[in-house]
C-alpha positions in Angstrom: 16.9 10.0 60.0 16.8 6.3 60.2 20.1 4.1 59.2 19.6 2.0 57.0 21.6 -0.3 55.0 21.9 -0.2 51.5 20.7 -3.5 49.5 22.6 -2.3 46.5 25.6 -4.1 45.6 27.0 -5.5 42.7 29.9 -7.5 41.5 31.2 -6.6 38.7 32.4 -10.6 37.8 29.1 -11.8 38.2 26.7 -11.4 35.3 23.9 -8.7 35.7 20.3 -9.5 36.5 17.9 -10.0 34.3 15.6 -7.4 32.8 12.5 -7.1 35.1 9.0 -7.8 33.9 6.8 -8.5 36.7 8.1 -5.7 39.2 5.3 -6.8 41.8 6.7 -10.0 42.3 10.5 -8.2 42.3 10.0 -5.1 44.4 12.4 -5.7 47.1 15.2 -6.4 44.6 14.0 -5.3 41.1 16.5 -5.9 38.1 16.7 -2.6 35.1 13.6 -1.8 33.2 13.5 -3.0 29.4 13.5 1.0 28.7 16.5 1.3 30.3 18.5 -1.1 28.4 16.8 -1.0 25.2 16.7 3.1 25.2 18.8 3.9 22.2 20.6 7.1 23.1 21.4 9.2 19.7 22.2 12.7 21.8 25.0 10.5 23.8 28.5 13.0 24.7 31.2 10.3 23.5 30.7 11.5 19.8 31.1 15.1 20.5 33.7 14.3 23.4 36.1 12.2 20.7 36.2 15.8 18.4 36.2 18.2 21.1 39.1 17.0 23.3 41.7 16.4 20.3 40.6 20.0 19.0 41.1 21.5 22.1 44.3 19.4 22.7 46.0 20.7 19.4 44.8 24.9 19.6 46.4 24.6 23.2 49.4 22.9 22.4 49.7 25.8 19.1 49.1 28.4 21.7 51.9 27.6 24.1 54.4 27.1 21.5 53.5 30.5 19.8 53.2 32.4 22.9 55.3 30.9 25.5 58.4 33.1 25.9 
């Protein structure tokens, strides 16, 4: 396998790169594709998450006071 390093980094105070459009002209360092940052994403987890865990949170805290000995 060949080392080689990666030309990946980002810092998180600067501001991010713009969306590409011309990825011929970018392909060494290409920015995000529009459909990546215009994708709206309806099936996301944080809705579920932000009922599940509080749900879960309260049965196991009724469990352990009821059954704890």
């Amino acid at each position: 396998m060949e080392n080689t390093e990666s030309k990946h980094t980002e810092d998180p105070n600067q501001p991010h790169k713009p969306i590409e459009h011309d990825y011929a002209e970018h392909e060494n360092d290409p920015g995000p594709s529009p459909q990546a940052v215009e994708e709206y994403n309806d099936r996301g987890a944080g809705p579920v998450m932000k009922w599940l865990i509080p749900v879960l949170v309260i049965a196991l805290l009724i469990y352990w006071f009821v059954f704890r000995k």
